[in-house]
LONU-358743 format. One record per residue (C-alpha): residue in one letter; x, y, z. Coordinates in steps of 0.001 Angstrom, whole numbers, padded with zeros to 6 digits, always signed. Example, Ala and Ser with C-alpha at 12.3 -4.5 7.8 and 13.67 -1.06 7.14 Angstrom:
// residues 2
A+012300-004500+007800S+013670-001060+007140
// end
This chain:
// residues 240
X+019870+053003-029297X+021230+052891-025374X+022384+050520-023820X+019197+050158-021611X+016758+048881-024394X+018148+045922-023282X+015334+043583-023760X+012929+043658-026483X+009582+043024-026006X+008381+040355-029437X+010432+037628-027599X+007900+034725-029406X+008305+036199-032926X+011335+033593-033742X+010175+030186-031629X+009179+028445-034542X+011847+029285-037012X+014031+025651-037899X+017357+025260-039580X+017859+021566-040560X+021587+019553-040244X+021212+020010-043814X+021255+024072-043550X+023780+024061-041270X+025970+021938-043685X+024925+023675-046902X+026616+027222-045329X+030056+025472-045181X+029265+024275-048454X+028266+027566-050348X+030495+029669-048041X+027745+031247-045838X+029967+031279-042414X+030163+034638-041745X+029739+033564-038527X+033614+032540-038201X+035893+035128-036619X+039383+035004-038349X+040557+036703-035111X+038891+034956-032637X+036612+036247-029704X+037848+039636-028473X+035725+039745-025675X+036886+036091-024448X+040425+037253-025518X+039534+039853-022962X+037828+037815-020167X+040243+034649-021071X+041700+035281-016849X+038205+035678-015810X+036957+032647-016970X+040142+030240-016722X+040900+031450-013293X+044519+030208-013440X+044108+026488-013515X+046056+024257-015969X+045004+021243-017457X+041039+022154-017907X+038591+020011-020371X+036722+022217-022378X+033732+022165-024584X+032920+024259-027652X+029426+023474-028395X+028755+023810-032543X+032371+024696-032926X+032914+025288-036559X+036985+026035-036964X+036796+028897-033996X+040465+029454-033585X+039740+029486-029876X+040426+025860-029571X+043963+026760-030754X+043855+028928-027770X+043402+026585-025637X+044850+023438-026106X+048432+026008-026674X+047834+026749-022620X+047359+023043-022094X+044286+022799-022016X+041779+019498-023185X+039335+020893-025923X+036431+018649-027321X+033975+020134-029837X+030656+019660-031541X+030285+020132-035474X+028041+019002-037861X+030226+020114-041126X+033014+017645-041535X+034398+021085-043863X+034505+022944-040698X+036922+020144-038939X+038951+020064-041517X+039499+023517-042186X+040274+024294-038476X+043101+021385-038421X+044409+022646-042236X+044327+026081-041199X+045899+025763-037669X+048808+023426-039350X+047503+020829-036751X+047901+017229-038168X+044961+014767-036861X+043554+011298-037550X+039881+010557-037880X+037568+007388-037031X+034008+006430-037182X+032060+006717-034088X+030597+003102-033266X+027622+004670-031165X+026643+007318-033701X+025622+006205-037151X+027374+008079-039593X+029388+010325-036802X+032689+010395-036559X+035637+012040-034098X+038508+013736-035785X+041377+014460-033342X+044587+016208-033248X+047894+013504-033364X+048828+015954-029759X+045742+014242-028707X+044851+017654-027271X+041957+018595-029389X+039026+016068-030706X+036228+017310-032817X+033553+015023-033080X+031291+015794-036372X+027590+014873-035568X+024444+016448-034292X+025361+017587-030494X+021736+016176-029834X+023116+012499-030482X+026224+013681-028562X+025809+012222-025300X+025757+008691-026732X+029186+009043-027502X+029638+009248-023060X+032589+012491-024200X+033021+012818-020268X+032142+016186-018076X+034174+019521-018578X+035296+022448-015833X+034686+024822-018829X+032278+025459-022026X+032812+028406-024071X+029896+028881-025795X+029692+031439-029068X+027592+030752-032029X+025747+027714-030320X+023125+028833-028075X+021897+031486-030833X+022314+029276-033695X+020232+026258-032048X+016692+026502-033358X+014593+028249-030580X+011916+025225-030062X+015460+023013-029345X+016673+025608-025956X+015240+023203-023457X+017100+019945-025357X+020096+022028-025663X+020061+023290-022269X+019559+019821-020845X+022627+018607-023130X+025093+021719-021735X+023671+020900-018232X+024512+017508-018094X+028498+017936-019409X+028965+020047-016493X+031746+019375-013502X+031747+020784-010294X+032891+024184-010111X+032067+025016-013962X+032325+027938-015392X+029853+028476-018503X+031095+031340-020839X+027947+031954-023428X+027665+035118-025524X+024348+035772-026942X+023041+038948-029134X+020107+041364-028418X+018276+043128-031507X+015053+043446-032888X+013398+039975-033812X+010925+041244-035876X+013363+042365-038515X+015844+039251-038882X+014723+035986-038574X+017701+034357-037789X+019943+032786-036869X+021637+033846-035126X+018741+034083-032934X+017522+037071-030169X+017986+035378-026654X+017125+037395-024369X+018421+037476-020318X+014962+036195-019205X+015588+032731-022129X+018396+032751-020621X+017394+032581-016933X+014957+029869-017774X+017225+027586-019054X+019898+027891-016878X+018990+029435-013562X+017829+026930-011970X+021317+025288-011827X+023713+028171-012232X+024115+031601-011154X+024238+033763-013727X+026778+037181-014214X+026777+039672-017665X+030121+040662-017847X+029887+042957-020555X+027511+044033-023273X+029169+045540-026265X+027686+047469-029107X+028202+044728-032245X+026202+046370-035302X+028143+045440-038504X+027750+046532-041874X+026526+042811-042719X+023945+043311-039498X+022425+046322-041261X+022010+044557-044884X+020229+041997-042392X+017825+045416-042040X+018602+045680-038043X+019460+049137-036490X+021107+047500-033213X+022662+044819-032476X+024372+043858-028665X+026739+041410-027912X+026241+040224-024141X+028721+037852-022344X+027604+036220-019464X+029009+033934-016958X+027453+031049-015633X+028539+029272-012293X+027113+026762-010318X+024822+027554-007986
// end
């Protein structure tokens, strides 16, 4: 498979696929996260100059974070990380496993939410839905790496989602979003086929948009899933 089958064609086969909260919490439960990378993100590992552009001192978001070790990344540069999870198993894991000590507290505008943060003060996890988020008024952020959100997000939620990621923008954002190209009609997700054109319509309106790379990403695990390709595309997203 080249790299110019970039786009395949069954783009509506997914749009009414749903994962509940309850899904989403069951896989930390049952172990089903092989959607954590021990490692972190070698292609943001790669790009990390690209999309940090020197500055110090940046807030940034990690939509549906899970324990990505990224955060570690960037709160060690001095950085201001604030993430989204719906597993409170996740949060703790990624303080446990990054020997980070923290505090927790309910979240008086979410019912049931509630923020865990790092005693640095550098890192706070909040553990609801991100689509009760913005009642918790986190602030805007320069950057958002997002990896694992935008494809796990049920397809009939983009325009919510996009709306959400749109509105916790600064000035002069940069928007780091990764998102994987195979065939839809063999796996139905998640993570879920968006392709550049979803993509465009969410975002293009407001940002200008830049694929840095596409890397061949088939796995072993990709190929139980019964796919024969699988592309990882990072793109860039500045404002307009």
């Amino acid at each position: 498979m080249s790299l110019d089958m970039k786009e395949h064609p069954d783009t509506e086969v997914q749009k009414n696929r749903v994962l509940t909260l309850e899904d989403w919490k069951d896989k930390w439960v049952t172990r089903h996260i092989s959607f954590h990378q021990e490692q972190g993100h070698q292609l943001l590992k790669k790009h990390l100059d690209t999309f940090l552009k020197g500055q110090s001192g940046l807030r940034v978001f990690f939509p549906l974070c899970g324990k990505a070790v990224e955060m570690k990344w960037f709160s060690d540069r001095g950085h201001t990380v604030v993430g989204v999870e719906i597993s409170e198993i996740g949060i703790r894991e990624f303080f446990a496993e990054q020997n980070l000590s923290y505090t927790e507290e309910p979240l008086a505008e979410i019912a049931g939410a509630k923020v865990f943060k790092s005693s640095s003060g550098s890192i706070s996890l909040y553990c609801c839905s991100i689509f009760d988020l913005p009642r918790a008024n986190i602030g805007k952020f320069d950057r958002i790496w997002d990896r694992g959100a935008l494809v796990a997000i049920n397809p009939g939620d983009h325009d919510r989602y996009a709306d959400i990621i749109l509105s916790l923008l600064r000035k002069e954002f940069q928007y780091l979003v990764a998102v994987l190209s195979y065939d839809p009609t063999k796996h139905t997700g998640p993570p879920f086929y968006v392709p550049s054109a979803e993509l465009k319509r969410l975002f293009g309106t407001k940002c200008s948009m830049q694929c840095l790379e596409e890397v061949d990403a088939l796995e072993e695990k990709h190929k139980a899933w019964g796919l024969d390709y699988l592309f990882e595309k990072l793109y860039l997203l500045t404002e307009k």
